[in-house]
Structures are given as structure tokens and as C-alpha cells.
NUKOL-382663 format. One record per residue (C-alpha): residue number from 1; residue in three letters; x negated, y negated, z. Coordinates in steps of 0.2 Angstrom, whole numbers. Layout:
<nodes>
+------+-------+-------+-------+-------+
! keti ! fikol !     u !     v !     w !
+------+-------+-------+-------+-------+
!  NUM !   ALA !     X !     Y !     Z !
...
+------+-------+-------+-------+-------+
</nodes>
This chain:
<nodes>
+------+-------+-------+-------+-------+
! keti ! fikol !     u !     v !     w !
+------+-------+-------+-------+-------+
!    1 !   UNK !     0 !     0 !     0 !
!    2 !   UNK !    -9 !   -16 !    -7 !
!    3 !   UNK !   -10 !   -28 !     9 !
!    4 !   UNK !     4 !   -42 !     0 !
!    5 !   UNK !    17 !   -29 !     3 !
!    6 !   UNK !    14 !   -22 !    20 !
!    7 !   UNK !    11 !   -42 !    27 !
!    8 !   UNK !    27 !   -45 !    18 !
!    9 !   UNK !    37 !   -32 !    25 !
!   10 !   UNK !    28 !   -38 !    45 !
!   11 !   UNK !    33 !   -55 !    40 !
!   12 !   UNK !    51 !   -54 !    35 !
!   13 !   UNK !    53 !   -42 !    51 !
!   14 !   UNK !    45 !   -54 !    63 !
!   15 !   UNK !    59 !   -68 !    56 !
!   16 !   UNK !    74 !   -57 !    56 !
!   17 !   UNK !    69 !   -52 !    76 !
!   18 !   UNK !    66 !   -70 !    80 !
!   19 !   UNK !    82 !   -75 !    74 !
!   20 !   UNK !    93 !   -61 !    79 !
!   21 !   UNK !    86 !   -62 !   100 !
!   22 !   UNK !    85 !   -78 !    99 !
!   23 !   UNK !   105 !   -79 !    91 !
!   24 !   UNK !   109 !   -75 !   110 !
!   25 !   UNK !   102 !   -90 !   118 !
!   26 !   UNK !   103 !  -102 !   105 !
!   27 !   UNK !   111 !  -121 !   110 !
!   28 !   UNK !   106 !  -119 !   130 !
!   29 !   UNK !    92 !  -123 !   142 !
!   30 !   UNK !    81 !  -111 !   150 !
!   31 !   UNK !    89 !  -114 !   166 !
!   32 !   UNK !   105 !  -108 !   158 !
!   33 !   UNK !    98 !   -94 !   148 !
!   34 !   UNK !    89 !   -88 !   166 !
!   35 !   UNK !   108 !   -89 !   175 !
!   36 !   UNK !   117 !   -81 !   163 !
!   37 !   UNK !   108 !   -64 !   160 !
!   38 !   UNK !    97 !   -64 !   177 !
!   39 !   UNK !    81 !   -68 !   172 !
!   40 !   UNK !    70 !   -72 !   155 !
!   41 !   UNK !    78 !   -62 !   143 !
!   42 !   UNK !    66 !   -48 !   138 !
!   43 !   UNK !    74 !   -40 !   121 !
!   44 !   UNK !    94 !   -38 !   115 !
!   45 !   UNK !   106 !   -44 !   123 !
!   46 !   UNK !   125 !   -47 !   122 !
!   47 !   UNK !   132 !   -66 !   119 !
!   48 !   UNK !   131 !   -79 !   130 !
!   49 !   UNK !   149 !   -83 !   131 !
!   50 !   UNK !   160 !   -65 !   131 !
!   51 !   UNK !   174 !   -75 !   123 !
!   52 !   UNK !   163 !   -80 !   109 !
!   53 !   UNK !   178 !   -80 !    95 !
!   54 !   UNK !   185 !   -94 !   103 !
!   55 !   UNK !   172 !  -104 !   112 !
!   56 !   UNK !   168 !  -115 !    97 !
!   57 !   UNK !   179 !  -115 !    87 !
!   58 !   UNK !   170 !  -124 !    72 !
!   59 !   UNK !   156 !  -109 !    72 !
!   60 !   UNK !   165 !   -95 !    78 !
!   61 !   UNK !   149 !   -82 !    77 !
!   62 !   UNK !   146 !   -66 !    87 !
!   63 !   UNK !   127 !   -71 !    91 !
!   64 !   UNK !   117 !   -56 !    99 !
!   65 !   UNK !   120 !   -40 !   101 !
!   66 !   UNK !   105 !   -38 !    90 !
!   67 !   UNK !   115 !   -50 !    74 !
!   68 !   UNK !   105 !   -58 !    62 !
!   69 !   UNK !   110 !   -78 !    59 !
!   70 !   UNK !   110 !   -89 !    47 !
!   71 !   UNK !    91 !   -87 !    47 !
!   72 !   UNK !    90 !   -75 !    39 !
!   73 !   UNK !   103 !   -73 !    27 !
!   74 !   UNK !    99 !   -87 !    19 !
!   75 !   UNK !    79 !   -80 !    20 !
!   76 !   UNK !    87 !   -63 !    11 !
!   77 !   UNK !    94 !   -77 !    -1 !
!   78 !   UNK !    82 !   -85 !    -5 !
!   79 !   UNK !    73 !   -70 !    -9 !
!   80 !   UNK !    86 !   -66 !   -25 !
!   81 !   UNK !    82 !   -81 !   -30 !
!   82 !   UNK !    64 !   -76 !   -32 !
!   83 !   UNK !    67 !   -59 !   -38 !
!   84 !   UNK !    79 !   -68 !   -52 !
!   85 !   UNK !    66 !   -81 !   -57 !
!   86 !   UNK !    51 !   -70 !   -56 !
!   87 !   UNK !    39 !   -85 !   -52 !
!   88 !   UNK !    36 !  -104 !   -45 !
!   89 !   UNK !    52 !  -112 !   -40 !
!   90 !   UNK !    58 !  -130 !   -41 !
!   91 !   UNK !    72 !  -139 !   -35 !
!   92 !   UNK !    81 !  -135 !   -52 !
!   93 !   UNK !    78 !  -117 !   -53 !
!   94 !   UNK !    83 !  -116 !   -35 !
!   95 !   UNK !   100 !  -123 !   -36 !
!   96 !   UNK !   103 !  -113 !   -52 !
!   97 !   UNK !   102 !   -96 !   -45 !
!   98 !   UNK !   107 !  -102 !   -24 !
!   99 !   UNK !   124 !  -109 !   -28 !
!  100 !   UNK !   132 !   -96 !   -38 !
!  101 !   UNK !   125 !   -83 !   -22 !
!  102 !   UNK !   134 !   -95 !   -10 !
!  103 !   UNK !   150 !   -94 !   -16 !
!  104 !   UNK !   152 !   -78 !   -26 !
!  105 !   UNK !   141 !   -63 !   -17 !
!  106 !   UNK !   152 !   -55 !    -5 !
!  107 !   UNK !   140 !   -46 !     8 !
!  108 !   UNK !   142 !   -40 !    28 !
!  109 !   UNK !   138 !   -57 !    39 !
!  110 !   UNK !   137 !   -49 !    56 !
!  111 !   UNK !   141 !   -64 !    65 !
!  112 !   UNK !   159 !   -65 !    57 !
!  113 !   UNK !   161 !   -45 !    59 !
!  114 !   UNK !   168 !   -44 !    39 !
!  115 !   UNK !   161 !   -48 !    22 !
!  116 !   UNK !   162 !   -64 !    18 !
!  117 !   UNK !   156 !   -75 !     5 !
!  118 !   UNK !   138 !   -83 !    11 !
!  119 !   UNK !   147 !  -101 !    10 !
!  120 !   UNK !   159 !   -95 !    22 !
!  121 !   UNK !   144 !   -92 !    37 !
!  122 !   UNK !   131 !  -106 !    33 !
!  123 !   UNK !   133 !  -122 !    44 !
!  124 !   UNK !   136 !  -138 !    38 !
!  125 !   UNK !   120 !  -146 !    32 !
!  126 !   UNK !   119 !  -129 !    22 !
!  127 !   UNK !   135 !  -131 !    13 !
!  128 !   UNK !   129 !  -149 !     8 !
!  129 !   UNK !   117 !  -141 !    -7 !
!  130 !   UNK !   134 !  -134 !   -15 !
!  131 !   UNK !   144 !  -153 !   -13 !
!  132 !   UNK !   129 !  -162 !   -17 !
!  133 !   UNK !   123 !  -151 !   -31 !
!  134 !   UNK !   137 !  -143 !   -38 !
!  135 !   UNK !   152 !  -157 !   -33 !
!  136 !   UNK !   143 !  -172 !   -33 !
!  137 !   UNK !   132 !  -168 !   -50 !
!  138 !   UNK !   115 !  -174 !   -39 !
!  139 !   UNK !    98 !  -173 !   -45 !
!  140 !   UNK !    93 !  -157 !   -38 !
!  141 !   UNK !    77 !  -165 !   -34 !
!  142 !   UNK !    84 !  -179 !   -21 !
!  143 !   UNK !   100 !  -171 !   -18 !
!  144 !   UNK !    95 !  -169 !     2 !
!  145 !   UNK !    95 !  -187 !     2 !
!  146 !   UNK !   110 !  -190 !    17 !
!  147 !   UNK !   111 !  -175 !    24 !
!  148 !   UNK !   109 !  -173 !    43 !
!  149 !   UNK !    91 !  -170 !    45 !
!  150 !   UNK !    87 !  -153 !    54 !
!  151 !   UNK !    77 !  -135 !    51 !
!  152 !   UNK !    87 !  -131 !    38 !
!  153 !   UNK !    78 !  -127 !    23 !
!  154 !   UNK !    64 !  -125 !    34 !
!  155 !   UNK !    70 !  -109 !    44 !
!  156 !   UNK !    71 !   -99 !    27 !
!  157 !   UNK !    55 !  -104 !    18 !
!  158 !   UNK !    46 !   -89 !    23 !
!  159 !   UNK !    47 !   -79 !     5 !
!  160 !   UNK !    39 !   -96 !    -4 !
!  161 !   UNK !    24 !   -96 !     9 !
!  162 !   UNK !    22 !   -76 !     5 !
!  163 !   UNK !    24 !   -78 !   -12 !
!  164 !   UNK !    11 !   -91 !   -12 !
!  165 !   UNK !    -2 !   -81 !     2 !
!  166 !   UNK !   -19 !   -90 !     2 !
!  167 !   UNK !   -15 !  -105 !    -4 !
!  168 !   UNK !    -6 !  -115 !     7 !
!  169 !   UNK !    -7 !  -132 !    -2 !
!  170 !   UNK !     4 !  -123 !   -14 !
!  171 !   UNK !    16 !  -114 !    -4 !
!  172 !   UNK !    19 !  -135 !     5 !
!  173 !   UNK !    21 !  -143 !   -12 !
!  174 !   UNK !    35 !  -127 !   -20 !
!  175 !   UNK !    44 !  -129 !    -4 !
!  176 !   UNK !    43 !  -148 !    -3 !
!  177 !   UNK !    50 !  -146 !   -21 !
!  178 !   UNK !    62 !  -133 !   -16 !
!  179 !   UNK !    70 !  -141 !     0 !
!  180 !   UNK !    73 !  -160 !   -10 !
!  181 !   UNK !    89 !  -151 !   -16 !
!  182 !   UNK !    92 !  -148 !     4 !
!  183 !   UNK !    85 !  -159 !    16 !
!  184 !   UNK !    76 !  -175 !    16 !
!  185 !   UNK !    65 !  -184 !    26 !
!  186 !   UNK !    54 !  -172 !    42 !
!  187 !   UNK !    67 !  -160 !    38 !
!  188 !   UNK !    60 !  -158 !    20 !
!  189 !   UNK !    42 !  -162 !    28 !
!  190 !   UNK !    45 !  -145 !    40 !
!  191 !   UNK !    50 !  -135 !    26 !
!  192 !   UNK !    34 !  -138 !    17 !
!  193 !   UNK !    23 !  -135 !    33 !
!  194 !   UNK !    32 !  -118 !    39 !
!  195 !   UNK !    28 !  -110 !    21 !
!  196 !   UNK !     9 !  -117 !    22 !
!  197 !   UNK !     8 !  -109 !    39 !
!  198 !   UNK !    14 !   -92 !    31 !
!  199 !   UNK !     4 !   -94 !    17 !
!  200 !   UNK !   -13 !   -99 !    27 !
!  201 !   UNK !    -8 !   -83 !    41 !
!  202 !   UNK !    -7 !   -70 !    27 !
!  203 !   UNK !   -28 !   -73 !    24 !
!  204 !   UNK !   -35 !   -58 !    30 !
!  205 !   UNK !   -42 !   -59 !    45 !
!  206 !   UNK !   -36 !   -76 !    50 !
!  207 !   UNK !   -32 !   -84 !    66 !
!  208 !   UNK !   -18 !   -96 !    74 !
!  209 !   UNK !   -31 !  -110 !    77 !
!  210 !   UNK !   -35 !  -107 !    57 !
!  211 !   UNK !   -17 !  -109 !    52 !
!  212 !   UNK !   -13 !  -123 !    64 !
!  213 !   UNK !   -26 !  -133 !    58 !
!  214 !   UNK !   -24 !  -130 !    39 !
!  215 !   UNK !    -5 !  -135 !    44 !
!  216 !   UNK !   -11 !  -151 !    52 !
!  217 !   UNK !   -22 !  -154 !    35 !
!  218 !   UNK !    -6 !  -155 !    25 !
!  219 !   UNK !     6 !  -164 !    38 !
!  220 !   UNK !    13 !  -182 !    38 !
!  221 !   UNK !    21 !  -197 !    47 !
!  222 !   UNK !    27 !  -188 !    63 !
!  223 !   UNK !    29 !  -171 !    60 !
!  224 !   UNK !     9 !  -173 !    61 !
!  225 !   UNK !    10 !  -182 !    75 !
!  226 !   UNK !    21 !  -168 !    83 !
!  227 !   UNK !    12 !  -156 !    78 !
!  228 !   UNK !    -5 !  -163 !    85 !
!  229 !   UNK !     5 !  -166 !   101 !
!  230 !   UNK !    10 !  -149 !   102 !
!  231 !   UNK !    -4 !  -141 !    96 !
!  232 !   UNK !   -15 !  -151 !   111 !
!  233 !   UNK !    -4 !  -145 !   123 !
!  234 !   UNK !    -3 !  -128 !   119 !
!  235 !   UNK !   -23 !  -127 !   117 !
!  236 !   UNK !   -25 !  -135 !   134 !
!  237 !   UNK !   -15 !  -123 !   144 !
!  238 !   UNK !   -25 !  -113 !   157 !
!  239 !   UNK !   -25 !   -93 !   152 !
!  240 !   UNK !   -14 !   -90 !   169 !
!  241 !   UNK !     1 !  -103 !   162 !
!  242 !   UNK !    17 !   -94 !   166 !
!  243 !   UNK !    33 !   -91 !   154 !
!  244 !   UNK !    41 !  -109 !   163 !
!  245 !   UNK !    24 !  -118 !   164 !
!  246 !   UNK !    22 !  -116 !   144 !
!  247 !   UNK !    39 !  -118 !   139 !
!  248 !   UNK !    38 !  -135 !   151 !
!  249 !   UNK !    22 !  -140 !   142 !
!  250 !   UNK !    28 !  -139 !   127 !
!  251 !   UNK !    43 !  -147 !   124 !
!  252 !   UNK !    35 !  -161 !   132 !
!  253 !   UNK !    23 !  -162 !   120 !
!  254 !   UNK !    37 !  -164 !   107 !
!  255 !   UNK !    49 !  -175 !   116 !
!  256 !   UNK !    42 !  -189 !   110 !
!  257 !   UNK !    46 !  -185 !    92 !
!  258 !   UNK !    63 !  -176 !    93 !
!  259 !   UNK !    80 !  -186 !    90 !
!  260 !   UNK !    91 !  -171 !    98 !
!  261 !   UNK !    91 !  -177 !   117 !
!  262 !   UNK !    89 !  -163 !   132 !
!  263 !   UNK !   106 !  -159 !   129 !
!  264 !   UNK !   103 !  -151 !   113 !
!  265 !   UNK !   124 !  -147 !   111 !
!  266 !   UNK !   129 !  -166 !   115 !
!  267 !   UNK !   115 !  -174 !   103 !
!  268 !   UNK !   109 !  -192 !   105 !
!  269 !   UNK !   118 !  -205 !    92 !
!  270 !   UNK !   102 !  -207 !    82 !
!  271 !   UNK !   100 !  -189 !    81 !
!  272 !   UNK !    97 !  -179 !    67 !
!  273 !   UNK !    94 !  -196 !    54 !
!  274 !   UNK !    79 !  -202 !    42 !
!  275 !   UNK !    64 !  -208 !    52 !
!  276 !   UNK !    46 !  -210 !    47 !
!  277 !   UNK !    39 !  -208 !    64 !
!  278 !   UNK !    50 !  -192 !    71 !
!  279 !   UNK !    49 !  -171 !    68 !
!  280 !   UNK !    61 !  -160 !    69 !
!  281 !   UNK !    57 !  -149 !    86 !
!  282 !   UNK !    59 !  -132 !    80 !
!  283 !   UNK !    43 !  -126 !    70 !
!  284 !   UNK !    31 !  -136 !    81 !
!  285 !   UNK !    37 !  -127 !    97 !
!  286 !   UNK !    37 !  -111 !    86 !
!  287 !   UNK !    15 !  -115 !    83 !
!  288 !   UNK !    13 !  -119 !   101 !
!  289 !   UNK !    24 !  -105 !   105 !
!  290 !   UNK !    11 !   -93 !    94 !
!  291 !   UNK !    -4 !  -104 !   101 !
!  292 !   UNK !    -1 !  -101 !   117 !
!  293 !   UNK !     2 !   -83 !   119 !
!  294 !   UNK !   -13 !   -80 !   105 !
!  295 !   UNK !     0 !   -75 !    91 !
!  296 !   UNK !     6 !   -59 !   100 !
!  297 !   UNK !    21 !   -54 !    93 !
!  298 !   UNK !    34 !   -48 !   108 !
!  299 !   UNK !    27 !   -63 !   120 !
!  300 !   UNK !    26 !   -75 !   105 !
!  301 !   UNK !    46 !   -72 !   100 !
!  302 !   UNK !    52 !   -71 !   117 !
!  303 !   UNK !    44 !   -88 !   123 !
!  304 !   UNK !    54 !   -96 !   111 !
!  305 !   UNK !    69 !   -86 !   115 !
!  306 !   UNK !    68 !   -90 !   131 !
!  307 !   UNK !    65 !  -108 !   126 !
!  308 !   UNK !    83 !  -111 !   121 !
!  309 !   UNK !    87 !  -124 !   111 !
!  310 !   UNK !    87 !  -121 !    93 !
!  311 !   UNK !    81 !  -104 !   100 !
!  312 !   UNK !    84 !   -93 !    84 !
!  313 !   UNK !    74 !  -102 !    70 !
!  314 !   UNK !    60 !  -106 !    83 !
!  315 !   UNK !    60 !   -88 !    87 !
!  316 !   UNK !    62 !   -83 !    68 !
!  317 !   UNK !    47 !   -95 !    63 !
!  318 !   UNK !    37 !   -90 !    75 !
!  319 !   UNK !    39 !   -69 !    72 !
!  320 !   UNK !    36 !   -73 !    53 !
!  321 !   UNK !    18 !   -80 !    57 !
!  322 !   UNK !    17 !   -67 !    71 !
!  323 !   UNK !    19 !   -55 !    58 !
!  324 !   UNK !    10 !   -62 !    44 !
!  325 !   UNK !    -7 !   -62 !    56 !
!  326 !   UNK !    -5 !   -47 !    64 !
!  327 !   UNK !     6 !   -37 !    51 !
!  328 !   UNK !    13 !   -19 !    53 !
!  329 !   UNK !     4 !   -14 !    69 !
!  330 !   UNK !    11 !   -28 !    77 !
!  331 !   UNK !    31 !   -28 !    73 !
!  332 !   UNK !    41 !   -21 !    86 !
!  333 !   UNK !    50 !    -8 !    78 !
!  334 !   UNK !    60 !    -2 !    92 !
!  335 !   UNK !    67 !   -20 !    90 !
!  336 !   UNK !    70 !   -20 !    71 !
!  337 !   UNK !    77 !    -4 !    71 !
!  338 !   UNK !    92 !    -9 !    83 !
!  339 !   UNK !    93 !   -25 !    73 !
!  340 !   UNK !    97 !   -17 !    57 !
!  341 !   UNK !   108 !    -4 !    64 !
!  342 !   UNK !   119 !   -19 !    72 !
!  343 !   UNK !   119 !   -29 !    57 !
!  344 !   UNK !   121 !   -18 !    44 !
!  345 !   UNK !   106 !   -22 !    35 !
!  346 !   UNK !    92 !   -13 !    25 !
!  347 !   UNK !    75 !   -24 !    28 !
!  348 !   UNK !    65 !   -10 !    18 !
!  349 !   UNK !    74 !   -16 !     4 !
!  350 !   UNK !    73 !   -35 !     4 !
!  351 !   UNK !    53 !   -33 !     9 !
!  352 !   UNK !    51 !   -22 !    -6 !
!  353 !   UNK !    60 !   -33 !   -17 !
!  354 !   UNK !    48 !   -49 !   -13 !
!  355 !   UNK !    35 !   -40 !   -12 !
!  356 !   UNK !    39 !   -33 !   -32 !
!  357 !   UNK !    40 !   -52 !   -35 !
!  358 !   UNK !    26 !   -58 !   -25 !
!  359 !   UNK !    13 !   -47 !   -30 !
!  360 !   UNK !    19 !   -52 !   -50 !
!  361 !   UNK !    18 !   -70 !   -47 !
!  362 !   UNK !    -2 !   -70 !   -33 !
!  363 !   UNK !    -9 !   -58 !   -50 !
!  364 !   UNK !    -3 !   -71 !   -64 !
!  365 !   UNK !    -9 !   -87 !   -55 !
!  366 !   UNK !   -25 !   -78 !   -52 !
!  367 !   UNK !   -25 !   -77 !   -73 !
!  368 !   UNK !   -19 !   -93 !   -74 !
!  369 !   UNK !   -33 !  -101 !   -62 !
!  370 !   UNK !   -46 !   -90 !   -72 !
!  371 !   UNK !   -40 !  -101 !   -86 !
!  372 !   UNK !   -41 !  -118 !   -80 !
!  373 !   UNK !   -57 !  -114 !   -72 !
!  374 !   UNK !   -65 !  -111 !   -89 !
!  375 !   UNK !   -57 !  -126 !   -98 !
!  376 !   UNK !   -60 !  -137 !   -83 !
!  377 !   UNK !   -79 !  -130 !   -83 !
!  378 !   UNK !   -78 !  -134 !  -103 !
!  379 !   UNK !   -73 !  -151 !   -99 !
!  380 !   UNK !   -85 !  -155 !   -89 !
!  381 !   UNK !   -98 !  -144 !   -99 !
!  382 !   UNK !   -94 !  -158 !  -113 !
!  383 !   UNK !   -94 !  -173 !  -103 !
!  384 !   UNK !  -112 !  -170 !   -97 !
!  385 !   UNK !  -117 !  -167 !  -115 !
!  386 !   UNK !  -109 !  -182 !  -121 !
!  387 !   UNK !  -119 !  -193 !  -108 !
!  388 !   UNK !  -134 !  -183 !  -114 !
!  389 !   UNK !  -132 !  -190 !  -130 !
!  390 !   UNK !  -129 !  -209 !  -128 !
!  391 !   UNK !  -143 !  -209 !  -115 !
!  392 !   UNK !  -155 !  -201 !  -131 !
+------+-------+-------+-------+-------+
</nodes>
């Protein structure tokens, strides 16, 4: 097995156990995460509210009991979308082959317990791409532009760092591309960095200070910022730091830069809105997370668990580079396996499926960079020849 495929298959399960442990205690505090099941949550659980069809009624999801979210079902779309295409993505291509998946491809969506349309289970911001694109006939490239800024686009972005293993200035600028039809300002910014961070973890024989640092290369305005906080806080925290004493240094680290609030259901009125000097919270606190417990994969994904908040995509982000680093020997299988059962889902088959596509698309930009490195060493052949000449 070439190692693309197995880090693919580590990757895509550290994101789907991220997400479906962290489904349980997404939207509370650690305090309330520690009340309501006893103590840090340690592996499945069932949801935090027992009445969970009509608690909230505008997103009426049976989170935990080992469900996959959002997460990752739109990371499982986004992977079609690459095995249609077969190569690079842009905005355009990406709209093309999402939209008609959105609102035409029944599947099982766990949280709703029935098939369903994908339309019918992402939240809001993710519906946007089909009014914006497909209603409101926007530019694919800018059609982000006023949508609520959050980890949208970004908690999917995985497959495009994967595809693009090695060379994370590529996998930032397809995603940047990419997420224009989603999400704008540092939510478009976070999409860029979480697929770098993929693409720089999938090196062989890497480390998390390698990856955070080629992230920080490529950041911008205050998702850099952000990022250097956290990044700082997680490198200064003594190897005995407990589970409270990490969690606490991190977020904050990124207080400063997140619009939410400290009651992350009740957000602040500025919340969530264009800003050059803010980040969303989730994918910093995911590389601190991995920083801080040296990108282990069970302690890694349930610091961010535990972490509440947007505890599913930080979870998700951080079991993808978790994965990605330590691959198959690392994934907790015991994890997955109750995962898929629960959710009705074959990971086999979507890890195979990118891998088909990824290993297609690393061998013909291999060709492709052959080729520009011989007309670019023609080019510059010539120049030096030419300047020979007028000097004779």
C-alpha cells in the first residue's frame, strides 16, 4: 500500500472520530460537559440533552452515540467532488459538482435517523453556497461574500490538503479558491490553513512544530495572529499541564481574536462578521490542542472534546492531522469501528475513493513540475546566453 493511501485512510478516520465524540459535547463549556456525563468524557457517549428531537428545534440532530455531523458529510462530499473532477479544484468546478450533491443525493444522515437530502442536514452558512450560487447567480469565486463568518468550509477541507500532500502552499491557495464560493474573510483564511496543515503533516516523518510553523508561513491578518498566540501557549505549557490547565491556556490564548463570546450558544452581536484583525477559534485550538499533547491521537481528540465549544470540527481538525502524522498505527479503531456501525457508514470506501484520485492527481503534478522545471531552466539557460552576447 503506497503511503498516500494508508495516510489518507488515518486522515479521513481521525476527522470522522473527531467529529462524531466531539458531536456529543458540541455548544457547552467544560464545566457543563464535566456535570453532565461525570467527568471528562473519555470515548462515546449518548447526547447531552436526552430529549434532543425537541431541544432546538431549528437543528434537531441526534449528536453522539457515536453519529457523524456535518463534518463529515460534507468532508465525504467534498470527496465526490474530487473523484468527479479527477484533479485541482476552483471555485467553479466546485460549485458545479457540490450543488447538484446537496440537493439531489439522498443518503443516511445519522443525526436525522432517515435519508435525507444533504441540503436538508447542513446548517445555515452551508446552505448559503446553494442561494448564493445557484439562486442568486453569484460569482462562484466571491460568492462567500456576506455570509456569517465561521469554520465552515474549513471543517471539510481535509481531502484538498491530501490531495495536495507535500506542498502546502498549494493545498492554501485550491482551498482559498475553493472556500470563495463559501465563506469569506478568516473563515476563508481558515479554510486555506487547515488544508496546508494536512498537506505539510502528510511529509514523511514530520512533526507538529514542522506543520505549525509551515502554517504560520502562509497565515494572515489575525488568523496569524491567533495562531501565534496559540501556538505560544501551547509550546509554553509545562509537560505536567493537566486536561483543565491546557484547555484554560488555550482558549486564552485565542480569546483575544474570537468574535463568539464565552457563551458560545448566546454569541456576541459582532459575532461571526468580516474583520481583518480576528480568527475563527476552531482550527487554532485544534493545533494547540495537537501541540500540546505532541499530536497523539486519543489525547489529541479528546482535549478538544472536552473543550466544548465548537467541539466537533476542533476535534475533527485535530484527528485529521493526528492521523495524517501518525497514520494507521495511530487511529483508534475500536473508535471507528463503533462509529461506522452507528452511522451507517463505510470509511473504507470513501478513503479508497480519494486515495484513487489523490494518487492520480500527486503523480501528474509531479509530470507537470518536471515540465516547468525544464522550460524554466531553458529560460534562464537563454537569458544567461543572451547577456553573454551583448557583453561580447
Amino acid at each position: 500500500m503506497s503511503w498516500i493511501r494508508e495516510r489518507t485512510a488515518a486522515v479521513l478516520a481521525g476527522s470522522a472520530i473527531g467529529d462524531a465524540l466531539g458531536g456529543a459535547t458540541e455548544g457547552f463549556s467544560p464545566e457543563q460537559i464535566q456535570t453532565r456525563y461525570g467527568g471528562r468524557v473519555t470515548g462515546i457517549v449518548p447526547p447531552f440533552h436526552a430529549d434532543w428531537p425537541t431541544r432546538r428545534p431549528i437543528s434537531p440532530y441526534h449528536k453522539g452515540d457515536g453519529h457523524i455531523t456535518d463534518d463529515t458529510l460534507m468532508t465525504q462530499a467534498l470527496i465526490e467532488v474530487y473523484a468527479a473532477r479527477r484533479t485541482h479544484l476552483d471555485a467553479y468546478s466546485f460549485t458545479e459538482e457540490l450543488i447538484p450533491l446537496l440537493e439531489t443525493r439522498f443518503r443516511w444522515i445519522p443525526e436525522l435517523e432517515r435519508e435525507a437530502i444533504l441540503l436538508h442536514r447542513v446548517f445555515l452558512p452551508e446552505k448559503w453556497i446553494v442561494s448564493r450560487v445557484k439562486v442568486g447567480h453569484a460569482d462562484p469565486r466571491d460568492a462567500g461574500v456576506g455570509n456569517a463568518v465561521n469554520c465552515g468550509a474549513a471543517m471539510y477541507m481535509a481531502p484538498t490538503g491530501i490531495v495536495n500532500a507535500g506542498t502546502p502552499r498549494r493545498a492554501y491557495a485550491e482551498a482559498i479558491d475553493m472556500a470563495g464560493a463559501h465563506q469569506t474573510s478568516y473563515g476563508r483564511e481558515a479554510a486555506g490553513l487547515f488544508a496546508a496543515a494536512v498537506a505539510a503533516a502528510l511529509v514523511p516523518g514530520t512533526t507538529i512544530d514542522r506543520v505549525a510553523d509551515v502554517t504560520l508561513t502562509l497565515a494572515h491578518d489575525g488568523s496569524k495572529a491567533a495562531l501565534e498566540s496559540v501556538v505560544d501557549a501551547a509550546r509554553r505549557l509545562p509537560r505536567s499541564a493537566s486536561d483543565d490547565e491546557i484547555a484554560s491556556a488555550l482558549r486564552d490564548a485565542i480569546r483575544p481574536f474570537d468574535t463568539v463570546g464565552e457563551i458560545y450558544r448566546e454569541p456576541l452581536l459582532d459575532a461571526r462578521i468580516p474583520s481583518r484583525t480576528k480568527s475563527i477559534e476552531e482550527f487554532p485550538i485544534a493545533l494547540g490542542m495537537l501541540i500540546a499533547y505532541g499530536a497523539e491521537f486519543r489525547p489529541s481528540i479528546l482535549g478538544a472534546v472536552n473543550y466544548g465549544r465548537d467541539a466537533d470540527s476542533i476535534a475533527s481538525m485535530a484527528g485529521s492531522i493526528a492521523g495524517a502524522i501518525g497514520g494507521p498505527e495511530a487511529v483508534a479503531n475500536d473508535w471507528l469501528a463503533d462509529i461506522a456501525e452507528a452511522s451507517r457508514v463505510d470509511f473504507h470506501h470513501y478513503a479508497e475513493r480519494l486515495a484513487d484520485v489523490a494518487e492520480e492527481i500527486i503523480l501528474d503534478d509531479a509530470l507537470k513540475l518536471q515540465e516547468e522545471l525544464e522550460a524554466l531552466t531553458t529560460v534562464s539557460t537563454s537569458k544567461v546566453r543572451a547577456s553573454e552576447r551583448t557583453r561580447g
